[in-house]
C-alpha positions as CSV (number, residue, x, y, z in Angstrom):
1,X,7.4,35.2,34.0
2,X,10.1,37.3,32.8
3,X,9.2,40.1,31.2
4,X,11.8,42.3,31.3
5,X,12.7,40.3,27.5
6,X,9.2,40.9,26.1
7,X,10.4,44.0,24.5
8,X,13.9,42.5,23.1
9,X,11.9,39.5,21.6
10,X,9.0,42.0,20.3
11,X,11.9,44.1,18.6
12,X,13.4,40.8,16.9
13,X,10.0,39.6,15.8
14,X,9.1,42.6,14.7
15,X,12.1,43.1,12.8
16,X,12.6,39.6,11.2
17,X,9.2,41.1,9.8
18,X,10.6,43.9,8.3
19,X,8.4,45.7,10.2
20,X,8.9,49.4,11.1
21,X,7.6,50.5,14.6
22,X,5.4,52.9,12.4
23,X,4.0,50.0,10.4
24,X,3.3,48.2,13.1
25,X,1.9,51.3,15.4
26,X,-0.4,51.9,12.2
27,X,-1.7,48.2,12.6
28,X,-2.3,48.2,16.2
29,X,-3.7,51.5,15.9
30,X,-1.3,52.5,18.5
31,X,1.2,55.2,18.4
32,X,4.6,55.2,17.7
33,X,5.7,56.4,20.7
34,X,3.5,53.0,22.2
35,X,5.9,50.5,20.4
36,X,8.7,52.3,21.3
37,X,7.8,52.2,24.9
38,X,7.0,48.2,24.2
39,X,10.6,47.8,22.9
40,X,11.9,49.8,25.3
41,X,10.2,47.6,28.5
42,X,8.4,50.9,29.6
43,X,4.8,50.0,29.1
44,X,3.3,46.5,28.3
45,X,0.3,46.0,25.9
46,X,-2.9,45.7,27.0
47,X,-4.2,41.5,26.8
48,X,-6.2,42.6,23.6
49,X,-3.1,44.4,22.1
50,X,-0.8,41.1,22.7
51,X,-3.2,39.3,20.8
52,X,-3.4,41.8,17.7
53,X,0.9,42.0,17.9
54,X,0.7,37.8,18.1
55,X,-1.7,38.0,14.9
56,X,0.4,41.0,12.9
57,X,3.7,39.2,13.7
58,X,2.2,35.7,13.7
59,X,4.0,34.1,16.4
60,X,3.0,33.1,20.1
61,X,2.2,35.1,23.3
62,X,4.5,32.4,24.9
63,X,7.5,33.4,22.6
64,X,6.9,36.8,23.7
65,X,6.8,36.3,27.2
66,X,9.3,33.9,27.6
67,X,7.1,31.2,28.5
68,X,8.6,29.1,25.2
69,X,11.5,29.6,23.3
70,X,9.5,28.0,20.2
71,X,9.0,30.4,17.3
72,X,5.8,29.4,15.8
73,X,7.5,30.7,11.9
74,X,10.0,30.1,10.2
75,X,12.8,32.8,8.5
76,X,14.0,31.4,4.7
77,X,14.4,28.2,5.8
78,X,16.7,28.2,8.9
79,X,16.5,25.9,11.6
80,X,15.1,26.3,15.0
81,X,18.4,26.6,16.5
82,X,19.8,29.1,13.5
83,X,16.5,31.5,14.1
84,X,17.1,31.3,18.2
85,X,20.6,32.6,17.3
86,X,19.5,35.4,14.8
87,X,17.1,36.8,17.7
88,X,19.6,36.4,20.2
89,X,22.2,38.0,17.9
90,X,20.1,41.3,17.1
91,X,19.1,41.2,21.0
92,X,22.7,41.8,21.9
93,X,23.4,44.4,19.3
94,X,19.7,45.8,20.7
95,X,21.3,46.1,24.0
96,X,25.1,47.3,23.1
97,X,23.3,50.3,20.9
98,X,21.3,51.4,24.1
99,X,24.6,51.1,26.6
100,X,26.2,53.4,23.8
101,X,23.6,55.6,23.3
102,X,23.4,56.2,27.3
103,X,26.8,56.9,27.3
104,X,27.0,59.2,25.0
């Protein structure tokens, strides 16, 4: 299992949502600071918490920890191949802000 992408596809998810980490913290009755450490790949959620964040953002534990590339929803319409390659898109830009910001 490959979790070092759990907190990438959490981020996407989350986002596609237009979810806030607050609004979502304030859901999970979680901190801030917790989803941010999620994101981050610092700390992973308990198995109850996965649950709740697969419920909130309805979409699968699987997607979440890589064992499926399936998204159980779909975003205005877009193929299965068009919504891979909006997560994949804001991964990367995920990833290019955080080499920035550590070099900065």
């Amino acid at each position: 299992m490959q979790t070092d992408f759990f907190g990438e596809k959490l981020k996407a998810v989350r986002k596609s949502k237009n979810l806030t980490q607050l609004e979502l913290s304030k859901r999970l009755e979680v901190s801030k600071g917790t989803i941010s450490a999620y994101e981050q790949g610092l700390s992973y959620p308990s198995l109850e918490t996965l649950v709740k964040i697969c419920e909130i953002l309805n979409t699968s534990s699987d997607y979440l920890l890589s064992l499926s590339d399936n998204l159980p929803f779909k975003m205005g319409g877009l193929t299965s191949e068009q919504m891979n390659s909006v997560l994949q898109f804001i991964a990367t830009i995920e990833r290019a802000n955080r080499i920035l910001e550590e070099n900065e």
